[in-house]
N, C-alpha and C positions, 0 to 999 in steps of 0.2 A: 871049217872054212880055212883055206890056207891064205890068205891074205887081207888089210883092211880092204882095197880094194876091190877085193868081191864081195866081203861084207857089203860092203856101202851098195855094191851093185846088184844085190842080194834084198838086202830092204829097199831098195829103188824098187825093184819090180814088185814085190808087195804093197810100196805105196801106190802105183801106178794101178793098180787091181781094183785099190780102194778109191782111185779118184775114179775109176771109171764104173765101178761099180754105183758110185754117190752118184755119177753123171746119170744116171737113170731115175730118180727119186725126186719126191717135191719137195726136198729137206730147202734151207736156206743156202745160196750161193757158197756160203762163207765155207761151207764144208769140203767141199770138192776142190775152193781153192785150196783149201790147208793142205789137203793131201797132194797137189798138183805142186804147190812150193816147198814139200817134204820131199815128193820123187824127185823133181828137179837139183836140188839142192842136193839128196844121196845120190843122183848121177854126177854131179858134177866130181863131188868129196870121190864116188870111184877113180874119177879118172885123175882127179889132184893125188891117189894114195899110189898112182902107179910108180915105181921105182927110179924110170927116169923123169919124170916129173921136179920141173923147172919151180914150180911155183908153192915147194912145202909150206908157206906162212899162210898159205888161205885153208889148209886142211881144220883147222879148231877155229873159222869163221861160220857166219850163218850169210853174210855178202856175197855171195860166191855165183849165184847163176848167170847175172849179166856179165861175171868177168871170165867166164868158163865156158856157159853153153853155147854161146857164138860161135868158142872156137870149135866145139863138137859138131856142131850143126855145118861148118865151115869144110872138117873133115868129112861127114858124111857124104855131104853133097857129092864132095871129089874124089869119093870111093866108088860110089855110083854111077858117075860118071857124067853129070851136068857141065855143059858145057858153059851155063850164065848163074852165078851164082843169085838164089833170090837176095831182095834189100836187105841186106845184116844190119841197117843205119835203124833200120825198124823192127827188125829182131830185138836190136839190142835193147831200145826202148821198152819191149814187153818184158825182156828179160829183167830189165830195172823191176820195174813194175812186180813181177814176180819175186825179186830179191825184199822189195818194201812191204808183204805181205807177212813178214814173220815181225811179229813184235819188237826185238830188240834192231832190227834193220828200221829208224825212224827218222832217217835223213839228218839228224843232228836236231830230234824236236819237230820238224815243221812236217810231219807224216806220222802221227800218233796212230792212224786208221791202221787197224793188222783182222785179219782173220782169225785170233786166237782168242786175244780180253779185251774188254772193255777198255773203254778209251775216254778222254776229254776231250767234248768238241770245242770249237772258236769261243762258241756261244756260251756257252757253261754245262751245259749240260753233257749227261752220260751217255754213251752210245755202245748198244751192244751189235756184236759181229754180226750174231742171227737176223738183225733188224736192218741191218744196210745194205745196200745195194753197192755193188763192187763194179765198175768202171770193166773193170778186169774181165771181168767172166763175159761180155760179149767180145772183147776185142780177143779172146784167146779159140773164136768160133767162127772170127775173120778171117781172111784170104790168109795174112801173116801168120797167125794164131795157129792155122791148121796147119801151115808149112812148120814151121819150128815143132808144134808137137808131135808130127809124123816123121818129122828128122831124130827128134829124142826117142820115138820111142825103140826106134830102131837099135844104138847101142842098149838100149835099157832092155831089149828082147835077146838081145846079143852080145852080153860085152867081151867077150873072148877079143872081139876086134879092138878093147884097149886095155885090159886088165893081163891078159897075155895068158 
Protein backbone atom coordinates (compact mmCIF):
# COMPACT_ATOMS: atom_id res chain seq x y z
CA UNK A 1 0.00 0.00 0.00
CA UNK A 2 1.45 3.41 -0.59
CA UNK A 3 -0.82 5.44 1.37
CA UNK A 4 -3.36 5.35 4.71
CA UNK A 5 -5.67 6.58 2.28
CA UNK A 6 -5.82 3.53 0.12
CA UNK A 7 -5.50 1.36 2.96
CA UNK A 8 -8.62 2.78 4.34
CA UNK A 9 -10.00 2.61 0.71
CA UNK A 10 -8.71 -0.91 0.51
CA UNK A 11 -10.66 -2.40 3.56
CA UNK A 12 -13.73 -0.13 2.45
CA UNK A 13 -14.15 -2.33 -0.31
CA UNK A 14 -13.64 -5.46 1.48
CA UNK A 15 -16.06 -4.27 4.08
CA UNK A 16 -18.60 -3.38 1.36
CA UNK A 17 -18.22 -7.24 -0.14
CA UNK A 18 -19.00 -8.33 3.33
CA UNK A 19 -22.07 -6.13 3.79
CA UNK A 20 -23.42 -7.24 0.66
CA UNK A 21 -22.56 -10.45 0.75
CA UNK A 22 -24.61 -10.60 4.61
CA UNK A 23 -27.25 -8.79 2.50
CA UNK A 24 -28.17 -12.07 1.10
CA UNK A 25 -28.51 -14.27 4.22
CA UNK A 26 -31.22 -14.75 7.01
CA UNK A 27 -28.42 -13.95 9.65
CA UNK A 28 -29.89 -10.97 12.08
CA UNK A 29 -30.02 -7.29 10.83
CA UNK A 30 -27.24 -6.30 13.23
CA UNK A 31 -24.76 -8.01 10.92
CA UNK A 32 -24.85 -6.30 7.79
CA UNK A 33 -25.21 -3.06 9.63
CA UNK A 34 -21.89 -3.62 11.22
CA UNK A 35 -20.25 -4.06 8.17
CA UNK A 36 -22.24 -1.31 6.25
CA UNK A 37 -20.89 1.24 9.36
CA UNK A 38 -17.22 -0.28 9.01
CA UNK A 39 -17.33 0.39 5.02
CA UNK A 40 -18.72 3.70 5.43
CA UNK A 41 -16.64 4.73 8.17
CA UNK A 42 -13.20 3.30 6.13
CA UNK A 43 -14.58 5.41 3.24
CA UNK A 44 -14.79 8.21 4.77
CA UNK A 45 -11.20 7.78 7.11
CA UNK A 46 -9.77 7.32 2.96
CA UNK A 47 -10.82 10.33 2.00
CA UNK A 48 -9.92 12.32 5.66
CA UNK A 49 -6.22 10.47 4.94
CA UNK A 50 -6.00 12.31 1.59
CA UNK A 51 -3.01 14.84 1.81
CA UNK A 52 -4.76 17.95 1.37
CA UNK A 53 -7.37 17.24 3.62
CA UNK A 54 -8.64 20.02 5.74
CA UNK A 55 -10.15 18.03 8.41
CA UNK A 56 -6.85 15.70 10.04
CA UNK A 57 -8.64 15.50 13.75
CA UNK A 58 -11.39 13.28 12.57
CA UNK A 59 -8.80 10.58 11.03
CA UNK A 60 -8.49 8.57 14.96
CA UNK A 61 -12.41 9.25 15.39
CA UNK A 62 -15.27 6.47 14.88
CA UNK A 63 -17.97 9.88 14.40
CA UNK A 64 -16.95 10.53 11.01
CA UNK A 65 -19.80 9.41 8.51
CA UNK A 66 -22.39 12.05 8.95
CA UNK A 67 -19.62 14.60 8.97
CA UNK A 68 -17.81 13.30 5.69
CA UNK A 69 -19.99 11.21 3.61
CA UNK A 70 -22.52 14.14 2.70
CA UNK A 71 -19.77 15.81 1.57
CA UNK A 72 -18.68 12.65 -0.86
CA UNK A 73 -22.09 11.99 -1.83
CA UNK A 74 -22.24 15.98 -2.46
CA UNK A 75 -19.04 15.47 -4.89
CA UNK A 76 -20.33 12.60 -6.59
CA UNK A 77 -23.29 13.79 -7.57
CA UNK A 78 -21.46 16.98 -9.22
CA UNK A 79 -19.04 14.72 -10.97
CA UNK A 80 -21.82 12.98 -12.56
CA UNK A 81 -23.43 15.62 -13.47
CA UNK A 82 -26.97 16.10 -11.59
CA UNK A 83 -28.16 19.05 -12.12
CA UNK A 84 -30.69 18.94 -8.46
CA UNK A 85 -28.83 17.67 -5.89
CA UNK A 86 -31.01 14.74 -3.85
CA UNK A 87 -32.12 15.89 0.10
CA UNK A 88 -28.57 16.06 1.95
CA UNK A 89 -31.03 17.30 5.11
CA UNK A 90 -31.99 13.47 5.10
CA UNK A 91 -28.78 12.04 3.88
CA UNK A 92 -27.29 13.51 6.66
CA UNK A 93 -29.93 12.16 9.16
CA UNK A 94 -29.06 8.45 8.03
CA UNK A 95 -25.75 9.25 7.98
CA UNK A 96 -26.13 10.12 11.82
CA UNK A 97 -27.79 7.06 12.22
CA UNK A 98 -25.08 5.11 10.77
CA UNK A 99 -22.43 7.09 12.78
CA UNK A 100 -24.60 5.94 16.20
CA UNK A 101 -24.29 2.17 15.10
CA UNK A 102 -20.75 1.69 16.50
CA UNK A 103 -20.58 1.31 20.17
CA UNK A 104 -18.46 4.05 21.52
CA UNK A 105 -20.51 6.65 18.97
CA UNK A 106 -23.67 6.80 22.08
CA UNK A 107 -24.77 10.32 21.79
CA UNK A 108 -23.27 11.15 25.18
CA UNK A 109 -25.27 7.88 27.00
CA UNK A 110 -28.77 8.56 25.64
CA UNK A 111 -28.06 5.91 22.37
CA UNK A 112 -26.54 2.75 24.21
CA UNK A 113 -28.26 0.68 21.12
CA UNK A 114 -25.01 -0.31 18.69
CA UNK A 115 -24.64 -3.25 16.34
CA UNK A 116 -21.67 -4.74 18.23
CA UNK A 117 -22.44 -5.63 22.30
CA UNK A 118 -24.92 -5.78 24.42
CA UNK A 119 -26.34 -2.97 25.83
CA UNK A 120 -28.75 -1.61 28.92
CA UNK A 121 -32.11 -1.00 28.01
CA UNK A 122 -34.48 2.04 29.86
CA UNK A 123 -36.09 -0.84 31.53
CA UNK A 124 -33.25 -2.82 33.02
CA UNK A 125 -32.82 -5.25 31.09
CA UNK A 126 -30.09 -6.78 28.70
CA UNK A 127 -30.45 -6.45 25.01
CA UNK A 128 -28.38 -8.22 22.64
CA UNK A 129 -27.61 -6.80 18.95
CA UNK A 130 -28.87 -10.28 17.24
CA UNK A 131 -32.20 -9.86 18.91
CA UNK A 132 -33.20 -6.26 17.94
CA UNK A 133 -34.69 -4.87 15.33
CA UNK A 134 -32.58 -1.86 13.84
CA UNK A 135 -34.96 1.24 12.66
CA UNK A 136 -31.91 1.56 10.32
CA UNK A 137 -31.91 -1.37 8.00
CA UNK A 138 -35.39 -0.45 6.37
CA UNK A 139 -34.70 3.13 6.04
CA UNK A 140 -31.13 2.36 4.25
CA UNK A 141 -33.56 0.28 1.50
CA UNK A 142 -35.75 3.67 1.15
CA UNK A 143 -35.80 6.01 -1.77
CA UNK A 144 -32.91 8.04 0.51
CA UNK A 145 -30.97 4.90 1.67
CA UNK A 146 -30.49 3.73 -1.92
CA UNK A 147 -29.46 7.06 -3.15
CA UNK A 148 -26.66 7.68 -0.62
CA UNK A 149 -25.43 3.90 -0.91
CA UNK A 150 -25.23 4.04 -4.79
CA UNK A 151 -23.43 7.31 -4.33
CA UNK A 152 -20.79 5.51 -1.88
CA UNK A 153 -20.24 2.91 -3.48
CA UNK A 154 -19.13 4.59 -6.38
CA UNK A 155 -15.80 6.08 -4.75
CA UNK A 156 -15.65 2.85 -2.81
CA UNK A 157 -15.31 0.94 -6.43
CA UNK A 158 -13.05 3.81 -7.44
CA UNK A 159 -11.27 5.76 -5.35
CA UNK A 160 -8.55 6.94 -7.50
CA UNK A 161 -11.33 9.89 -7.91
CA UNK A 162 -9.99 11.01 -4.29
CA UNK A 163 -7.03 9.26 -2.97
CA UNK A 164 -5.00 10.39 -6.14
Amino acid sequence: MESWSRAFAARARSDLAACDLLAGTALPACHRLHYLQMWLEKLCKAYLWRPESAEKDLRARHNVVGKVLPQLVREHWRRVGFTQCPDLDAIRRICREIDLLHPQVDDDGRRPDNVEYPWRKPDGSVACPAGERFALAARVQGHTGLLLMKAAKRPTDSPATFTG
